[in-house]
C-alpha positions in Angstrom: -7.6 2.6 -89.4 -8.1 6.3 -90.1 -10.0 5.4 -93.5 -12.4 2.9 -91.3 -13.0 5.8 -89.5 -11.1 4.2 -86.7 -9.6 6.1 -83.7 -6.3 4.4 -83.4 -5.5 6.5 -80.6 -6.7 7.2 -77.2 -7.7 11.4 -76.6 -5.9 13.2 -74.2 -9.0 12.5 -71.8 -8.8 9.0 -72.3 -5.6 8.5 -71.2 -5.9 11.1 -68.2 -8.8 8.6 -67.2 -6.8 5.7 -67.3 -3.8 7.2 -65.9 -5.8 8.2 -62.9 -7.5 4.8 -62.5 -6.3 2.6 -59.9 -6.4 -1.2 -59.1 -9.5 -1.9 -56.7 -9.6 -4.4 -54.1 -12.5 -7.2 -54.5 -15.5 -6.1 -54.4 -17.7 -7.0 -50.6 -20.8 -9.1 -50.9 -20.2 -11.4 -53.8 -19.7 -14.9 -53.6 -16.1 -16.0 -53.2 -14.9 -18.5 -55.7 -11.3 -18.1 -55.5 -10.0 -21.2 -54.1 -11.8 -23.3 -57.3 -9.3 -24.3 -60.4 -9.6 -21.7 -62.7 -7.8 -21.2 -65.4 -7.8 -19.5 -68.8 -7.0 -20.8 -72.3 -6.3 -18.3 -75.3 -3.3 -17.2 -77.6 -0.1 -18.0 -76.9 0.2 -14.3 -77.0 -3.3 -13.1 -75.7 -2.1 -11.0 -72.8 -6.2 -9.2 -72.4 -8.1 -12.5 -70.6 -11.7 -12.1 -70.2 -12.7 -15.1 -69.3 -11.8 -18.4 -66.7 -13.3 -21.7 -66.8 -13.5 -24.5 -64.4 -15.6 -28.0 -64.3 -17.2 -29.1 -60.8 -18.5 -33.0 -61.0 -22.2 -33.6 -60.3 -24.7 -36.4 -60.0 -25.7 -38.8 -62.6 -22.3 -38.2 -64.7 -23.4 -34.4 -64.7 -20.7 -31.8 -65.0 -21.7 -28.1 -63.8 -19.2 -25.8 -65.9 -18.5 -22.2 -64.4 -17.4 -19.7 -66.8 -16.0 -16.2 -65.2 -16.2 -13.0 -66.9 -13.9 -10.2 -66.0 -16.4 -7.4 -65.1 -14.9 -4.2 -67.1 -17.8 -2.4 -66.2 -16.6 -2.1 -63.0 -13.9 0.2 -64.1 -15.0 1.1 -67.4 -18.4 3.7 -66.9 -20.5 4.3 -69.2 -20.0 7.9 -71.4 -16.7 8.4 -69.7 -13.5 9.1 -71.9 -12.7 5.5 -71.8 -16.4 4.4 -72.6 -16.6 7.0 -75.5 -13.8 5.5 -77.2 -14.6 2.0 -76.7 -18.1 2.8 -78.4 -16.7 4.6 -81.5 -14.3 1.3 -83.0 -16.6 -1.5 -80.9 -13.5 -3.5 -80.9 -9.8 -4.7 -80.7 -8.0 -4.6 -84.0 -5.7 -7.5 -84.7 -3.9 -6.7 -87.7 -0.7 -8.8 -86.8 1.8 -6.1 -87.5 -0.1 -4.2 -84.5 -3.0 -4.6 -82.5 -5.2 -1.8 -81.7 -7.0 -2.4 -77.9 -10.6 -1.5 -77.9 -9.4 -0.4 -74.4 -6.2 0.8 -72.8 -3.6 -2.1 -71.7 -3.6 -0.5 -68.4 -7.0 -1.7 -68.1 -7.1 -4.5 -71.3 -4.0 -6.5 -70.3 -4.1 -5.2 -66.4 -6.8 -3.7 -64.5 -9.6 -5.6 -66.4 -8.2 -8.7 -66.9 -8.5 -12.3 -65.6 -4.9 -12.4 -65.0 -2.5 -15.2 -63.2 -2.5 -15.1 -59.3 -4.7 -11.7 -59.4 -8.0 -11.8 -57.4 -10.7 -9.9 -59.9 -14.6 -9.3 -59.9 -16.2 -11.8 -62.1 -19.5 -12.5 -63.7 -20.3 -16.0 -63.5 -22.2 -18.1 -66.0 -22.8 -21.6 -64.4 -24.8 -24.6 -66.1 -25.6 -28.0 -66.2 -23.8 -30.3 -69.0 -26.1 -33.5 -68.7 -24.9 -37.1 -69.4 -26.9 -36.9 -72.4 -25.0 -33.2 -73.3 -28.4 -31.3 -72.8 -28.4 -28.3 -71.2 -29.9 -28.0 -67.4 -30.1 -25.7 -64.7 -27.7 -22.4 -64.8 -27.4 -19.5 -62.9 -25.6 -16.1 -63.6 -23.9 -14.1 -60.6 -21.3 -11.6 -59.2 -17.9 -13.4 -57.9 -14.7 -12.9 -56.9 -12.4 -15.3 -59.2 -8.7 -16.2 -59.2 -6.9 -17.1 -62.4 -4.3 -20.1 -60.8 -3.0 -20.7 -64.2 -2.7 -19.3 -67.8 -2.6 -21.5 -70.5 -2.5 -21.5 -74.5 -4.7 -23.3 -77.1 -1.4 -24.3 -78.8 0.3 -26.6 -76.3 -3.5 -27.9 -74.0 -4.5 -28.7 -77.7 -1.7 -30.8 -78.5 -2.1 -32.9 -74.8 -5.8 -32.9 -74.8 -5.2 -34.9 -78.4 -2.4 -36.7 -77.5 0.4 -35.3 -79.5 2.2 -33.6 -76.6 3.3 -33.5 -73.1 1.4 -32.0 -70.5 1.7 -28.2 -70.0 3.9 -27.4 -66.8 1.3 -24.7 -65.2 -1.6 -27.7 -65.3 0.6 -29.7 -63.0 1.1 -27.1 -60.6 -2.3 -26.6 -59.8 -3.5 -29.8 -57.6 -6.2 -31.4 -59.5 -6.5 -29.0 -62.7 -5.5 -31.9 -64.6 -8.4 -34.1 -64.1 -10.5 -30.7 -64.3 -9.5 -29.9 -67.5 -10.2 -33.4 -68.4 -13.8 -32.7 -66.8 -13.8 -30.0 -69.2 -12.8 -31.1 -72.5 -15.6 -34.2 -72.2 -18.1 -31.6 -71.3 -17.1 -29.4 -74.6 -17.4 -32.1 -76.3 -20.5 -33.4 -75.2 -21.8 -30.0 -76.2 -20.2 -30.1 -79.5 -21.8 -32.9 -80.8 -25.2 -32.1 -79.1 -24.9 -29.1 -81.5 -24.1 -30.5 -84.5 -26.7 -32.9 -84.4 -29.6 -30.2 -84.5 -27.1 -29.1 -87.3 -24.2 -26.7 -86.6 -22.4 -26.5 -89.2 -18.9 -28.0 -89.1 -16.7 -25.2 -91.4 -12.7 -25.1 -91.5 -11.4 -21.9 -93.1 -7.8 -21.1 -93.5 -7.2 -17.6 -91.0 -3.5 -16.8 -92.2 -1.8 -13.9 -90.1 1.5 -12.6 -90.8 4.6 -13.5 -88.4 7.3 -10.8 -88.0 10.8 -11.1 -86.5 12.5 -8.1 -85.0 10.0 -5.8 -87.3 10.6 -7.9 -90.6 7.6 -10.3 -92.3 8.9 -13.6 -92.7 5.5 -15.4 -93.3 1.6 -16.1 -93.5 1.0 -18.6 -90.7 -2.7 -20.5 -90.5 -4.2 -20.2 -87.6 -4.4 -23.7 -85.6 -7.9 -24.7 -84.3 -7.5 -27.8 -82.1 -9.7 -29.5 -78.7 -8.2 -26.5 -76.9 -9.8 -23.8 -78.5 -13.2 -25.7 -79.4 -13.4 -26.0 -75.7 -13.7 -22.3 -75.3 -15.6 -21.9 -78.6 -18.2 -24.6 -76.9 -18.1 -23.2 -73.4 -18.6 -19.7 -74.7 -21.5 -20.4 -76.7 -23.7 -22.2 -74.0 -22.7 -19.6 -71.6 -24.1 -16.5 -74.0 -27.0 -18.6 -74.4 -27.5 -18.7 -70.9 -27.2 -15.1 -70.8 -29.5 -14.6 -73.0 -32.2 -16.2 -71.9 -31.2 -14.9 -68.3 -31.9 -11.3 -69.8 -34.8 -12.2 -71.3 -36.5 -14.0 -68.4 -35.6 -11.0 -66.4 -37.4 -8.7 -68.7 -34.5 -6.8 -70.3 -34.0 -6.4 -74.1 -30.8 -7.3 -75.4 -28.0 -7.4 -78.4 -28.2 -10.7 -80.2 -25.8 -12.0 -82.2 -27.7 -13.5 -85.5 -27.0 -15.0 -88.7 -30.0 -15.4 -90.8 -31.5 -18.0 -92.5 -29.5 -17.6 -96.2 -30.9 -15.8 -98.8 -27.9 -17.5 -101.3 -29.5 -21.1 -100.2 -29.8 -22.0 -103.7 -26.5 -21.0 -104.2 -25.2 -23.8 -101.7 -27.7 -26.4 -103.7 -26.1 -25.6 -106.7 -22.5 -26.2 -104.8 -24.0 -29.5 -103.6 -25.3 -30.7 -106.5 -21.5 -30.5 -108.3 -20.2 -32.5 -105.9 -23.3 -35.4 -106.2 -24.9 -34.3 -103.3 -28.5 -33.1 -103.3 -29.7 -30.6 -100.8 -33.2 -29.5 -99.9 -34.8 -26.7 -101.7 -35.5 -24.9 -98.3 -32.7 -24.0 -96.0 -31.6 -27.1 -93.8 -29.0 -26.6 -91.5 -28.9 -30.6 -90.4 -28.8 -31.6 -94.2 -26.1 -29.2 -94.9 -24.3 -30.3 -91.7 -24.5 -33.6 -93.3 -23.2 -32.5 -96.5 -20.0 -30.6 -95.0 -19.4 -33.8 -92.7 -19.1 -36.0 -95.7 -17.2 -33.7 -97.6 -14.4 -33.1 -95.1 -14.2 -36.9 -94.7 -13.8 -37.6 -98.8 -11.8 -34.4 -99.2 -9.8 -33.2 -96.1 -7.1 -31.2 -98.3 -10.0 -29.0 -100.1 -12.5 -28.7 -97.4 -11.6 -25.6 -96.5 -12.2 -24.1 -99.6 -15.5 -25.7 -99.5 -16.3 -23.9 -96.0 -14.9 -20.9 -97.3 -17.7 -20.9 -100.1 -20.0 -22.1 -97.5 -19.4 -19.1 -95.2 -19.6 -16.4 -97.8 -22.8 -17.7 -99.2 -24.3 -17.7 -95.5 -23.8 -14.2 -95.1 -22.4 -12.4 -92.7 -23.5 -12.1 -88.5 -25.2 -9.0 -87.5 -26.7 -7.4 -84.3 -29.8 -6.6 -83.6 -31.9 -5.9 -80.5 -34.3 -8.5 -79.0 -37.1 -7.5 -76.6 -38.8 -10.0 -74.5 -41.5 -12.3 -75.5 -40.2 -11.9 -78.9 -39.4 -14.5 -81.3 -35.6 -15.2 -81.5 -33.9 -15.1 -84.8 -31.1 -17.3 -83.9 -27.9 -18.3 -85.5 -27.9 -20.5 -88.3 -24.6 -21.8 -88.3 -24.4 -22.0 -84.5 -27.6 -24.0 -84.7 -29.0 -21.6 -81.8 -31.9 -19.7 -81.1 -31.3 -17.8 -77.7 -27.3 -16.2 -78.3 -25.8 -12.8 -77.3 -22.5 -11.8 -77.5 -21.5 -11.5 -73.3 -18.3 -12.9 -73.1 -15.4 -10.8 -74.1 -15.9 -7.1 -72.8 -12.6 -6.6 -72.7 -12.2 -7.0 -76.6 -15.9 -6.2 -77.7 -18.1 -3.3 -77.3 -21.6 -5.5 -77.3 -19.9 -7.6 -74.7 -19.8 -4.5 -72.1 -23.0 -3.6 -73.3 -24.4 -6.8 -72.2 -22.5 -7.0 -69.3 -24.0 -3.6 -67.7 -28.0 -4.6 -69.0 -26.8 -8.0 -67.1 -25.9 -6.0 -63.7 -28.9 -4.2 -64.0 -30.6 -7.3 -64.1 -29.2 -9.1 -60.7 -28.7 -6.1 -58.7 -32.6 -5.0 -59.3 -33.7 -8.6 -59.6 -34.7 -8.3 -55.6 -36.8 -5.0 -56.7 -38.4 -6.6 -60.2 -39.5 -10.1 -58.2 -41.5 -7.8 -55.3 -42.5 -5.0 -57.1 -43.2 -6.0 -60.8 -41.6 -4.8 -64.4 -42.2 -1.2 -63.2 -39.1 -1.4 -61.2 -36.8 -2.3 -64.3 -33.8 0.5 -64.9 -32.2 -0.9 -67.8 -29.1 1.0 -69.0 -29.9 1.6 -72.3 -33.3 2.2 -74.2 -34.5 0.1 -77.0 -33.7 3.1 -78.9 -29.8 3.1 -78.0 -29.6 -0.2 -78.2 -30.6 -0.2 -81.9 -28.2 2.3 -82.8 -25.8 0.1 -81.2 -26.3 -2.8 -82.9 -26.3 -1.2 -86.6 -23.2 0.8 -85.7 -21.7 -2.5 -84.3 -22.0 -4.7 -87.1 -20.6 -1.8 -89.4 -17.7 -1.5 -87.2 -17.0 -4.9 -87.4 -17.2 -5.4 -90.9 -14.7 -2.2 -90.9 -12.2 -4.1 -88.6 -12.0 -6.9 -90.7 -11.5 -4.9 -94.0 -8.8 -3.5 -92.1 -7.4 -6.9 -90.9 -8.0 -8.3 -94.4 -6.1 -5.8 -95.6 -2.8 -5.8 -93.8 -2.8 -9.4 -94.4 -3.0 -9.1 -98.3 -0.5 -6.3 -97.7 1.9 -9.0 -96.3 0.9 -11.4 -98.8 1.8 -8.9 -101.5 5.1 -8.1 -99.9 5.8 -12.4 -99.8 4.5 -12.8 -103.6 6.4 -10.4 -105.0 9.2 -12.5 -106.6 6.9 -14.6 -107.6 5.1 -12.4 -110.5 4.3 -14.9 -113.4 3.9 -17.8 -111.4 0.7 -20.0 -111.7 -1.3 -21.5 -108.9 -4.6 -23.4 -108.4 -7.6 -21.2 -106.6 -11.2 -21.5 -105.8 -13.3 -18.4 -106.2 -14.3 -17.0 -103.3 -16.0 -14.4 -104.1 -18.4 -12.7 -107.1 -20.5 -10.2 -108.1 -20.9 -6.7 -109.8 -17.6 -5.5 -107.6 -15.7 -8.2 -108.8 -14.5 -11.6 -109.2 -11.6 -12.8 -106.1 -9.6 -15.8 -105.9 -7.9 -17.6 -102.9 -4.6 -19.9 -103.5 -3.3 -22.2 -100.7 -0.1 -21.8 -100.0 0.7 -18.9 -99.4 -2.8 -18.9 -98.1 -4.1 -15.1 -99.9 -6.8 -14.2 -101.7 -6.2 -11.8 -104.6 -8.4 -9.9 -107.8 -9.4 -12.1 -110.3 -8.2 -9.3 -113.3 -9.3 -11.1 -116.4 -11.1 -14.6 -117.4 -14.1 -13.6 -114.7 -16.9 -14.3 -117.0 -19.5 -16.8 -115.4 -17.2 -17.8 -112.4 -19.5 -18.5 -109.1 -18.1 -18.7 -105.9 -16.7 -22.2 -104.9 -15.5 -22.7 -108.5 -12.2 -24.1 -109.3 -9.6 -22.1 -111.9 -6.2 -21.9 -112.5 -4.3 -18.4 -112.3 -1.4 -16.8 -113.4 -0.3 -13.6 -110.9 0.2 -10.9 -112.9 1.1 -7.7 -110.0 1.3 -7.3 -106.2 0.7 -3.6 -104.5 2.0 -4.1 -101.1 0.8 -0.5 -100.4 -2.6 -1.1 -101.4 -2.8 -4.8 -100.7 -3.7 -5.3 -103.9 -2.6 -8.8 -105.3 -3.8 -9.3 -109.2 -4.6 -12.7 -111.1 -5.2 -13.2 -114.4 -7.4 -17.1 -115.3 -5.3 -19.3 -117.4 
């Protein structure tokens, strides 16, 4: 963390500040939502919740999905202690072996967050899922929320697919199982809305080390299942909606982008090996169509495929968006209008959103009688430029940090295996190096010699020739 440039630790003044906050009551004039069927869906051990979801039927076949958003700003000031910290590392760390909150538990995994049977101010995101899985009206407002049950991604998954019993908090709650019904066909509806204008369907291998009373026993893949694409749906429409919210209302925002790739030829030329010709100019529903065929011919190596996918795609980045500009939008997302505004609790862009989105409803009386001149945005264009460029560094920084406790646990499993060989797919090349990834355990390691003329996505076969648990360094040689 320290060579990230990472504050690992809370100052003195940041823990005086949180030591001196206290739990506050529900905040007066906001609309009271408590007595719908929230609930939140995360990691079995996620303990900081930012966000609840419920489904409310409508006409037509129409389901109205209400996201909540636990409202850390209300705690959390800007340039306080607290604040200062958050905007240094711009996020949680999860390295597995420890986890390093972006703010303190007290307020993280407490104060802040949307937890069971606790009433909490919310932001809500509300819109329209139409029969036909278009978007219609939404609405963003202040609320008071209550969480009535917690619930992983592991065990809804599993009963949402039909591979496992019904989790005991969903029948406790009257009528949060046909909800979460309501819910699951609304994700989906909004999945495959997406993927038709050509989001692109990618499956890469996440491995995270287990531990057991302090000892590593394993890498573990992380699952992704109906459970968690129901969040990973819901959360996209609603930072769309917030998006576009912000703009309509005049405010300049973070967006969260991934450009049109420069390395398209690159995924031709990964195409055309496996008989399948792309476009010359990017095409996100022809590659969509690609990845869909490829994952039904060859379920065992897609990942890899999407692996080589995603690094040629290049990597998300922030960057500030004033009104009645043109949007850059998200090329694997498939959208044009997305910010990041729905985990404050974990990420620093999400509280930055969250304030410029108060700004917008509580001077949205003022803006609508006495024009733009009224407008008190938070931040500047300015600040929110530096923002953005110090959040997307700070990002890449966590995950090199992530990356490398994971290879550091994948060095500590390998090492009684020196000599061994393995299949791999290069996953990465240039003048830096050449790296390969092996699937079981699923690492990625230094391609040491036989590099010559390797692209990424190609196939070899490797002998391991050192580990460096220290260092995380993990050493091939091509066979």
């Amino acid at each position: 963390m320290h060579d990230r440039s990472f504050e690992p630790d809370f100052s003195q003044a940041a823990q005086a500040q949180a030591a001196a906050t206290q739990a506050a009551a529900p905040s007066n004039g906001r609309r009271d939502l408590r007595d719908l069927a929230w609930c939140s869906i995360d990691n079995d051990d996620s303990r900081d919740l930012d966000q609840l979801s419920v489904a409310q039927p409508g006409p037509n076949g129409a389901l109205k999905i209400l996201v909540a958003i636990a409202d850390v700003d209300a705690l959390v000031q800007r340039d306080t202690p607290i604040d200062r910290h958050a905007s240094n590392n711009t996020t949680t760390v999860y390295t597995g072996a420890e986890t390093f909150p972006m703010l303190p538990e007290k307020f993280s995994t407490d104060l802040t967050s949307l937890n069971q049977d606790e009433d909490r101010d919310a932001i809500v995101i509300e819109y329209v899922v139409q029969a036909d899985a278009t978007l219609g009206a939404s609405d963003v407002y202040e609320a008071v929320v209550r969480n009535k049950a917690k619930l992983a991604y592991s065990s809804v998954g599993a009963w949402l697919e039909g591979r496992g019993p019904m989790p005991a908090p969903i029948a406790k709650v009257q009528g949060l199982e046909q909800n979460l019904r309501d819910q699951d066909r609304a994700a989906q509806a909004l999945k495959e809305n997406r993927h038709d204008k050509g989001a692109l369907t990618l499956t890469t291998i996440e491995p995270r080390p287990v531990f057991e009373n302090g000892d590593l026993r394993d890498l573990a893949e992380t699952e992704h299942n109906r459970a968690s694409e129901l969040i990973e749906d819901f959360m996209i429409a609603a930072n769309g909606v917030v998006a576009r919210f912000l703009a309509a209302n005049g405010f300049s925002s973070l967006r969260r982008v991934v450009r049109v790739p420069e390395k398209w030829p690159r995924i031709v030329d990964l195409a055309a090996q496996n008989g399948y010709r792309l476009p010359q100019d990017p095409d996100a529903v022809a590659l969509e169509e690609w990845l869909l065929r490829r994952r039904a011919e060859d379920p065992v190596h897609f990942p890899d495929l999407s692996l080589s996918v995603v690094k040629l795609l290049g990597r998300g980045e922030y960057i500030v968006e004033r009104p009645g500009e043109p949007s850059t939008g998200h090329f694997g997302l498939a959208v044009q209008d997305y910010t990041h505004s729905t985990a404050p609790n974990r990420r620093f862009p999400d509280l930055v959103a969250q304030r410029i989105l108060k700004a917008a409803l509580n001077g949205g009386a003022a803006m609508r009688s006495a024009g733009a001149a009224s407008r008190h945005p938070p931040y500047t264009d300015a600040e929110l430029a530096t923002i953005a460029t110090h959040c997307t560094e700070r990002e890449d920084a966590a995950n090199k940090v992530e990356r490398l406790v994971r290879k550091a646990a994948a060095a500590l499993l390998l090492q009684g295996h020196i000599g061994d060989r393995f299949d791999a797919i290069v996953t990465g090349a240039s003048d830096k190096g050449t790296w390969v990834r092996i699937p079981r355990p699923p690492v990625e390691g230094r391609l040491e010699r036989g590099h010559e003329g390797l692209e990424v996505g190609d196939h070899v076969r490797v002998k391991l020739l050192r580990t460096d648990p220290a260092h995380g360094f993990i050493d091939f040689g091509r066979v």
